[in-house]
N, C-alpha and C positions, 0 to 999 in steps of 0.2 A: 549534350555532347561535350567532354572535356576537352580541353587543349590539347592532351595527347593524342587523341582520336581527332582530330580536326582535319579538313583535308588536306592533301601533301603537297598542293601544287605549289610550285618557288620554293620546298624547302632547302635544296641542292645548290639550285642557282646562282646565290651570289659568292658560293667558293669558301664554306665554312670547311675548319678541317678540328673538330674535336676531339679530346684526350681522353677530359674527365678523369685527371689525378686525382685530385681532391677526395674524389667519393671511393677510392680504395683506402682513404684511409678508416682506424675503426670507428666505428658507427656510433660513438657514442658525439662526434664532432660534427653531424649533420643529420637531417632526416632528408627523406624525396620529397618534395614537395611540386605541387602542378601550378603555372598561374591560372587565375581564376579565368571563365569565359567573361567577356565580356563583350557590347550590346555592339557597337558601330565602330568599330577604331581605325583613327582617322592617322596620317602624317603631320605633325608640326614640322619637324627639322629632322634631315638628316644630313651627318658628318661624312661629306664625301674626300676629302682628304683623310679625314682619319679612316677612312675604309678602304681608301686604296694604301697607306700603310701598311694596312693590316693582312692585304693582300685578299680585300674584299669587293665587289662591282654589288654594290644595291640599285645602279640602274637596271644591272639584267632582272631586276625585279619590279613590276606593274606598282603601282600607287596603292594599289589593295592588295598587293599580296606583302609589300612590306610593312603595311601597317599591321597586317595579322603575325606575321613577322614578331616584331618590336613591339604588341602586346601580348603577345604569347600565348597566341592562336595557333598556331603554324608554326613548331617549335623545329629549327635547323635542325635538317641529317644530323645525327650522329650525337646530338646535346642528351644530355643527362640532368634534369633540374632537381635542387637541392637548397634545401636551404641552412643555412649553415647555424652550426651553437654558438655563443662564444657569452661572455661576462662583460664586466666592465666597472669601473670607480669612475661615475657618476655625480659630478662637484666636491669629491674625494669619498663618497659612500659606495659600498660594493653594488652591486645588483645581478643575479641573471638577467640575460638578456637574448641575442639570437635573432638572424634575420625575419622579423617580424611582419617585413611586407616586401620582402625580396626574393629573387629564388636565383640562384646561379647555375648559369645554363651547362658549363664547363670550361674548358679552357681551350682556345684557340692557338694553332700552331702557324704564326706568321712566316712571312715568308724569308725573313730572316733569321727563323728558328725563335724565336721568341715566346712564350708560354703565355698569354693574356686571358684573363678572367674576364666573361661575359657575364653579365647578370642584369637584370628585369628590377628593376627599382619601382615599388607601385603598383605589385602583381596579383597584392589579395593577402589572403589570408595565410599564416604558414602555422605550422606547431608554436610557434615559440612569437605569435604575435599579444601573447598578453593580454585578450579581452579586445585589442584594435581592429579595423576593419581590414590593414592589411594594405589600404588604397592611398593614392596622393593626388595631389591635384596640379593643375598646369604651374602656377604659377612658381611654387618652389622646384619644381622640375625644371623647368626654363631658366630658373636663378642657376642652378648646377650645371644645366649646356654651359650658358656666358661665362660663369665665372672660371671653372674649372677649363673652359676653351682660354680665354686670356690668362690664365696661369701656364698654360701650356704654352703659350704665346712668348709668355716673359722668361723662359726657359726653366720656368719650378718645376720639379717632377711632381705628379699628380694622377690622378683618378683622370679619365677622358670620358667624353660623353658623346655615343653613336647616332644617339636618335632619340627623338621625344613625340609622343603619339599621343592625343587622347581617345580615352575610351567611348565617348557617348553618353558616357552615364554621369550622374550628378552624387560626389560625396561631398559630406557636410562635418564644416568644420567652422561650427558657427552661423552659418548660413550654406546654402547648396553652392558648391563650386562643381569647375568641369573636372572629372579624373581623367588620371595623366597616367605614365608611364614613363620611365627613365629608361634607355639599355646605357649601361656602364661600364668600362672596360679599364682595368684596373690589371698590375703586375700581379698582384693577389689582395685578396681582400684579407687575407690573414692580419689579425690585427694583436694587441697588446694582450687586450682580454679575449681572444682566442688562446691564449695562453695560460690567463687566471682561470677559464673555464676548465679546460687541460688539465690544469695540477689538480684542481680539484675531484678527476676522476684517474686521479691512481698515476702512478712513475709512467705505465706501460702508455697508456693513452699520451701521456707529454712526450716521452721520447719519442714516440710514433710521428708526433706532430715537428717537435722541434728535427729532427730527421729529414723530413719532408719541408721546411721550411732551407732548413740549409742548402738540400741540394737545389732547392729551386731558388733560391737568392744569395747565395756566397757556396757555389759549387767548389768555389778551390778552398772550403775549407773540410770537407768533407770527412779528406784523410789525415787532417789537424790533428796536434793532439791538443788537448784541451780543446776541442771543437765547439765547445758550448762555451764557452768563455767568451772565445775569440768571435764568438757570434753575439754574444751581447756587445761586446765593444764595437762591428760590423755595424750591431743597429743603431746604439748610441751612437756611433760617429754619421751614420744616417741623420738621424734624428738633429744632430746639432748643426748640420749642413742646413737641413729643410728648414728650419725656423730661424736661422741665420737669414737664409733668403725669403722669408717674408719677411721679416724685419725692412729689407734693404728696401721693399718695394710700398711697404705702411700697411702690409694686409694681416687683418685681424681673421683667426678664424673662427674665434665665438665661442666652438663647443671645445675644448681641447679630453675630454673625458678618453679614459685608455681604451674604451672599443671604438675611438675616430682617430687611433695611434697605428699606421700601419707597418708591421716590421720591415716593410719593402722602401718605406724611405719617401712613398708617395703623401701628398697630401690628399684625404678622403673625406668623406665629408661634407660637402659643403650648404650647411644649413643656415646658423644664424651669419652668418659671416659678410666682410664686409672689410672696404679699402678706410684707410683714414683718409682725409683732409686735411684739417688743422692739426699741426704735432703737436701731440700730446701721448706721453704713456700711458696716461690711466683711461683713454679712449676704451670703452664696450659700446657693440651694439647691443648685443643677446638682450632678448625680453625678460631672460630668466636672468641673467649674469648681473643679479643684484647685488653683490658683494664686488663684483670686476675681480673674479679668481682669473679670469682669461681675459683681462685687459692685454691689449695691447704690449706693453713693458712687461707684461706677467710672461710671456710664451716662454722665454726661455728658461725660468723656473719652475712652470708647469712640467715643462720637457724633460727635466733631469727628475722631478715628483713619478710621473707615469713608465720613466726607464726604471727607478726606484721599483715599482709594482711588477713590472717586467723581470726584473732581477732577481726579485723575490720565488719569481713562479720556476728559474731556471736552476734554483740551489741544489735539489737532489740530484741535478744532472752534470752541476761543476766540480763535484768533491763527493764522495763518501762521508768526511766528516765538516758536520754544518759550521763550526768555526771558522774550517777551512778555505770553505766553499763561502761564508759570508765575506771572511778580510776580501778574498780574490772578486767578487760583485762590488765590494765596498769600492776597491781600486778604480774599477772603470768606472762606477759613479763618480767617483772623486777630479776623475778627470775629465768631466762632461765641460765645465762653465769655463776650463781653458781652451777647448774644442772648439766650444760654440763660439765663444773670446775669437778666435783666429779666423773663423770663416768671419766672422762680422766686421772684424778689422779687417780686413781682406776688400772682405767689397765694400768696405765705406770711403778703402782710400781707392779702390775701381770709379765708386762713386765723383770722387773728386780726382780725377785723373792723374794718381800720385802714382808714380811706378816702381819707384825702391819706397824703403823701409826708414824712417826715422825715430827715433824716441819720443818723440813730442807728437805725432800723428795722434794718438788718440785723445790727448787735450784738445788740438787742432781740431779734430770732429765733435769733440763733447763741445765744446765754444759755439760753435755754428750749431746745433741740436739747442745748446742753451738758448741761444738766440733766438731761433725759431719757434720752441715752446713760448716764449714771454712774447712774442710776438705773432700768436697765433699765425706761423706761417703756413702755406700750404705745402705739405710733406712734398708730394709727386711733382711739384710746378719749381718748388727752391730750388732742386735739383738738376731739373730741366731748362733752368732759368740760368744758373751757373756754366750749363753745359754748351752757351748757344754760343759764347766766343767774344761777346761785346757785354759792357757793362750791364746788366739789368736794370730796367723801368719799374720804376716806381718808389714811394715816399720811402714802402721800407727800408729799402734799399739803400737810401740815401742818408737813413740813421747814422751817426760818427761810430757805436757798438758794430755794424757790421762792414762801414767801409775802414776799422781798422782788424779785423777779422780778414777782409777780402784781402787787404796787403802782404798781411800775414802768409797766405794763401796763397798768393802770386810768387812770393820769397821761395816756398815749398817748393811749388813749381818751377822756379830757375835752378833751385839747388840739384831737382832731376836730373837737369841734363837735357832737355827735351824742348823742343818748339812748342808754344802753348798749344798752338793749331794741332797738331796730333794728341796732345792733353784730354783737348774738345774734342776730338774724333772719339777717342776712345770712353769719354764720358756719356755721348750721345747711344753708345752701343750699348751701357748699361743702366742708364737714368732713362725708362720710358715717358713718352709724351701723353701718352693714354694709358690710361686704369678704366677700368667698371667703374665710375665715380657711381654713388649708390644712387642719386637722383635719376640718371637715365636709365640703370637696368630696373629699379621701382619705373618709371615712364614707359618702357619696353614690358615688362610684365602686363601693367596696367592695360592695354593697348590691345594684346593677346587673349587674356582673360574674359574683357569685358566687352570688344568689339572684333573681336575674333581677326585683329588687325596683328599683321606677325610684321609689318615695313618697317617699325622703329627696333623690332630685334635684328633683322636682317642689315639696320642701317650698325648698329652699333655691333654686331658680329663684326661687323667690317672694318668699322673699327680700332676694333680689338686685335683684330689678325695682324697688323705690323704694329705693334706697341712703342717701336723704336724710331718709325720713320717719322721725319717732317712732311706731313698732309696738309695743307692750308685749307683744304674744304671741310678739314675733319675737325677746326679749329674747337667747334663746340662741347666735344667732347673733353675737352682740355679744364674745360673750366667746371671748378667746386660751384657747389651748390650756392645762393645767397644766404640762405639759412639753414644748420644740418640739428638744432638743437631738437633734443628732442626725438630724433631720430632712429626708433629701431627696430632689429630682424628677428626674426622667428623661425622654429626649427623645420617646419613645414610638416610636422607630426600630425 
């Protein structure tokens, strides 16, 4: 019995209301694809705020009939599963590529009109899996609930994650793990190299796409002229937002390759990835990121490299003539690194509760970054430390390099205009107390996987959901690792 034939019971129930844009457009940008049956599928977690957002009740749904649900047994009224094509420049090499273990169910019509893509991460096998099985296993599934849930948390826009089920069945990835299931919900999964896939089959297939993209992510540009233009600058000014704001927060995301590039602005993805500790720019986790092309300090050069790719794929659609159409690409690249420049400055003087503008703010910031790198400070706790109102504890602190930096700092401060006490207010709002420090979501994983114990994720969801408040019982969360050397993440491939 496939999935589509499975029985119907709860597939109405929790208030899906599908479109299924996507799959009118031409067919050369997706096939149908089914997820695979599979043997017992059980509930790990489900996202009930993000459901009731969405203008979704998974409790009107049984324990077994959501997990048929959310492994894609029991496919929601109205879903159309697909799985998508798309490319991608892969450590700067091309490759086809294509959801090779996902299937996207359709798009969901929230209740504040909103167009959200549902998709099955971990579904099986599709056309375009490559020789792979198509399956995933808990534990990098559960890494994409946390991390992706405390990104959302810290106000990044992001990919969201509904639900996490395993299947019963055991895939191996070096040894037998438990398979999983992600459901994902995402503005659109369209990504960079849904694009490079695009050019590659003809004007008509790009335009079709880039069309369908517009109106679904920059509608008032529709009847633009130069609408494709103005929609690459849309994304690049996207683009240089979101990697401004990991920066602000130390989060690495590992793979930056243009099919984990969404033109929607979201961050997607989340495989090798991971929060810093000690600043540092050249900080990687990735197992593969042997060279640190996606270091840390690399993001916002990567970003302007993968718009680069992006821009390339939209030339026959900016100009008739390629000259023309390159100067006019060239422009909005050109103006990426002052982009990115202004969101970063922005929130570093948020960071330091500086509220106008001075000339010397960015030496001001570079000086305390210097500090910290030579002093392996911890990125997430400096800032939290500065933010609480009274001098900071401890030796570093106590250095003559930063308590003539902090004077510095206080001077700033007076020149504002402003009672330091509100300074702190508003530092607190944007310096979180809590990150996914890698140590406890590795402890939380380990826990799930091995002892089918889900308390230490449940503890650290919790967490995570106010990133900004003073918890004293949550105090452990607060603290870096003793040792992080050595330390790294994997795609969950």
């Amino acid at each position: 019995m496939s999935a589509l034939t499975a029985p119907t019971a709860g597939r109405g129930g929790a208030g899906w209301r599908f479109e299924n844009t996507y799959a009118r457009l031409p067919d050369a940008l997706f096939t149908p694809a089914e997820p695979a049956v599979v043997r017992e599928p059980r509930v790990s977690v489900l996202n009930h705020p993000l459901a009731t957002d969405l203008g979704l009740d998974l409790r009107a749904l049984d324990p077994a009939a959501a997990a048929a649900v959310f492994a894609g047994q029991c496919l929601p009224e109205g879903s159309r599963p697909i799985a998508q094509a798309y490319a991608g420049h892969q450590y700067g090499g091309f490759t086809t590529l294509g959801d090779g273990r996902a299937v996207l169910l359709g798009e969901h019509r929230t209740p504040d009109g909103r167009l959200v893509d549902v998709q099955l991460k971990g579904s099986g096998r599709t056309p375009y899996s490559r020789g792979g099985d198509g399956r995933a296993v808990l534990g990098p599934m559960l890494r994409e609930y946390v991390v992706s849930e405390a990104m959302a948390a810290l106000g990044i826009p992001t990919t969201r994650s509904l639900a996490v089920v395993t299947t019963g069945e055991s895939v191996y990835r070096g040894a037998a793990r438990k398979g999983s299931i992600l459901t994902r919900v995402a503005a659109s999964h369209i990504r960079v190299g849904t694009f490079e896939y695009a050019a590659r089959r003809g004007e008509g297939v790009l335009r079709a796409l880039a069309d369908y993209a517009i109106a679904r992510h920059d509608p008032g540009l529709v009847e633009a002229p130069d609408k494709y233009l103005a929609f690459l600058r849309a994304v690049a000014d996207r683009q240089a937002s979101l990697v401004a704001r990991w920066q602000l927060v130390g989060f690495v995301h590992g793979v930056m390759n243009t099919d984990n590039v969404a033109v929607s602005g979201e961050t997607i993805d989340y495989g090798p990835c991971a929060f810093m500790n000690a600043y540092d720019p050249a900080t990687v986790f990735s197992s593969i990121d042997h060279g640190g092309r996606y270091a840390y300090g690399n993001q916002p050069h990567v970003a302007q490299w993968n718009l680069a790719r992006f821009a390339e794929t939209l030339l026959p659609l900016i100009a008739a003539d390629p000259a023309e159409a390159v100067a006019a690409a060239t422009g909005v690249l050109d103006e990426f690194p002052a982009r990115f420049g202004g969101y970063w400055l922005a929130g570093m003087r948020q960071k330091l509760g500086l509220r106008g503008e001075e000339d010397g703010d960015a030496d001001l910031i570079g000086r305390l970054l210097a500090w910290m790198r030579t002093t392996r400070a911890d990125f997430t706790n400096t800032f939290r430390d500065l933010s609480s109102g009274v001098p900071p504890a401890g030796d570093r602190y106590q250095a003559a390099e930063f308590r003539a930096w902090a004077a510095e700092w206080h001077e700033r401060l007076t020149r504002d205009g402003q009672p330091e006490a509100a300074a702190y207010e508003r530092m607190r709002a944007v310096n979180p107390a809590v990150v996914p420090r890698n140590h406890r979501v590795e402890e939380a994983l380990a826990a799930a996987e091995e002892r089918d114990d889900l308390s230490a994720l449940r503890r650290l969801l919790d967490a995570l959901a106010a990133p900004y408040a003073d918890r004293p019982e949550l105090a452990e969360y607060r603290d870096p690792p003793a040792d992080e050397s050595g330390y790294r993440t994997f795609c969950g491939t």
